[in-house]
C-alpha positions in Angstrom: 0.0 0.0 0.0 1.4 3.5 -1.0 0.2 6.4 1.2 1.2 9.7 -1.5 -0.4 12.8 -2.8 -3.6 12.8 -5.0 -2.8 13.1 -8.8 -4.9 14.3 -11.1 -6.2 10.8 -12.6 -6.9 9.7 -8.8 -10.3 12.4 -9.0 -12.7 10.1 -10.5 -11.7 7.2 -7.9 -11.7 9.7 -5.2 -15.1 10.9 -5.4 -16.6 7.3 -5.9 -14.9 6.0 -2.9 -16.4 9.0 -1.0 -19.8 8.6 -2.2 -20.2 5.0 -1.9 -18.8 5.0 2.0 -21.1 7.8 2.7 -24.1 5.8 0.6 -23.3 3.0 2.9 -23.9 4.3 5.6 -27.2 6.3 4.4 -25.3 9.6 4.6 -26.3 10.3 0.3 -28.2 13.3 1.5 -28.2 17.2 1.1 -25.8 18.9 3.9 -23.3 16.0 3.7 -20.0 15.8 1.9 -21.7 13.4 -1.1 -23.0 16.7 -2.6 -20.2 18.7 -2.2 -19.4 20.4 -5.5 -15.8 20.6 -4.9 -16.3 16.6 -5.2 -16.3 16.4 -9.0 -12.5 17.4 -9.4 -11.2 17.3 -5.6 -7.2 17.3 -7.2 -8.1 21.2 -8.4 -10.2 22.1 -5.2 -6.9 20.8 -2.9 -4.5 21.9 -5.2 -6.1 25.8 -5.1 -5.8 26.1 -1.4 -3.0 28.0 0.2 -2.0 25.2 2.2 -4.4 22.8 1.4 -3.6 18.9 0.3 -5.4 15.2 0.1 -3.6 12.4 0.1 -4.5 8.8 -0.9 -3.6 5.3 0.2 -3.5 3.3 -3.0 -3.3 -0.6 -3.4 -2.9 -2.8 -6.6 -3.8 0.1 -8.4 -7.0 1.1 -6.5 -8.0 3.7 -4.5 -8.5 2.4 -1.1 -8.5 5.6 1.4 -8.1 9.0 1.5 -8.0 12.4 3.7 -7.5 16.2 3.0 -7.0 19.6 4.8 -7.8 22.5 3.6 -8.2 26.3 5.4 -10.9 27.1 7.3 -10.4 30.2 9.1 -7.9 32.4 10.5 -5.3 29.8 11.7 -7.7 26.9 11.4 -7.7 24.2 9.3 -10.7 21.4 8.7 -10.0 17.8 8.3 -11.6 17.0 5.4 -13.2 13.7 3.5 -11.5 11.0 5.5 -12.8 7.9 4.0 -11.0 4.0 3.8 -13.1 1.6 1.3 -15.1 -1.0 3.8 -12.7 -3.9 2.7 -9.9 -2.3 4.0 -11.0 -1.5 7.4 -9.2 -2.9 10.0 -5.8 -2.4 8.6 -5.3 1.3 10.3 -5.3 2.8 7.1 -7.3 6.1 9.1 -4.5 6.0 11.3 -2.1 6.8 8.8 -3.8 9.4 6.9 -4.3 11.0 9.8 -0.7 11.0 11.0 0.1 12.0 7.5 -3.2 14.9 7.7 -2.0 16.6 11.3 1.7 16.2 10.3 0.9 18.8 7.5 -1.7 20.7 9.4 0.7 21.2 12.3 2.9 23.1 9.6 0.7 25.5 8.9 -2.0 26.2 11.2 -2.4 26.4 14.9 -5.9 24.3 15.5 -7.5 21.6 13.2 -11.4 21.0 12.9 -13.7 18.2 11.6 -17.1 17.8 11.7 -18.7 14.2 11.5 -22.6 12.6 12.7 -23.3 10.6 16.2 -24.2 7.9 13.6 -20.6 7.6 12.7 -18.8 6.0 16.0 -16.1 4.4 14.9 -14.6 7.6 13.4 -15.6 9.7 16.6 -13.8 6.7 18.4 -10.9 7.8 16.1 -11.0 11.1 17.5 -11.7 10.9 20.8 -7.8 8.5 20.3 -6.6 11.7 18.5 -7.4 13.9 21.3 -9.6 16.0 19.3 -12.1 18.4 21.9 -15.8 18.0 20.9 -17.6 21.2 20.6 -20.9 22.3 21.2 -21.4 24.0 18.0 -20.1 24.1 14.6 -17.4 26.9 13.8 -19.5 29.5 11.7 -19.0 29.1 8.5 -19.7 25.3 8.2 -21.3 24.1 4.9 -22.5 20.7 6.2 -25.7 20.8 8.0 -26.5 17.2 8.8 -23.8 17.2 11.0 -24.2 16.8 14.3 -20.8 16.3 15.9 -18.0 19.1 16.2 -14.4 18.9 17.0 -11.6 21.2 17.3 -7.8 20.2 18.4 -4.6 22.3 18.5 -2.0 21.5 16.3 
């Protein structure tokens, strides 16, 4: 497995892996990441951002996992997108993308966010591991209403 920088030709694998994990698990809904519109060409989106980046875990070929940061405000950053195809779950591929994610955010911002849903408990497990503080509110400014879960950690 090669953990590395989206290219390009990864967009079209990208945005299916996102959309299928959030399909199964019934998040294909308005004010979720499956209709974001930055989610047709997510390379150009990341590669736009002053600081911004995803990154991909690949395997024979296939796009297996993936994570990105991008600004938020100020000197905040969001975790963004932070998927691993069902198949491959188990093999602490989320733990590596995000080592790689905070290792970059921690170059270039002071705090990291990430919004996520109750519904979702093994990646608020993941956080809670991360240290990550929940919040009681979303950070103004937050496109994704069907969220219902904040968190916020210093980098």
């Amino acid at each position: 497995m090669e953990l590395r920088e989206m290219e390009s030709s990864d967009k079209e694998e990208v945005k299916d892996l996102v959309q299928k994990s959030l399909k199964s698990l019934g998040f294909d809904k308005p004010g979720t990441a499956y209709f974001d519109p930055e989610l047709n060409d997510l390379y150009t989106f990341y590669n736009k951002q002053l600081n911004g980046q995803y990154w991909v875990v690949e395997y024979e070929g296939k796009i297996v996992g993936g994570v990105g940061i991008a600004p938020f405000k100020d000197a905040i950053c969001e975790l963004q997108k932070l998927y691993v195809d069902e198949a491959f779950h188990g093999y602490g591929l989320a733990r590596q993308l995000m080592d790689k994610a905070l290792a970059f955010a921690s170059n270039h911002y002071e705090a990291c966010y990430l919004e996520t849903h109750s519904d979702l408990a093994a990646a608020c497990i993941l956080y809670d591991k991360y240290e990550f503080e929940l919040l009681d509110k979303p950070l103004e400014g937050s496109p994704h209403s069907a969220m219902d879960k904040w968190y916020l950690k210093k980098v």
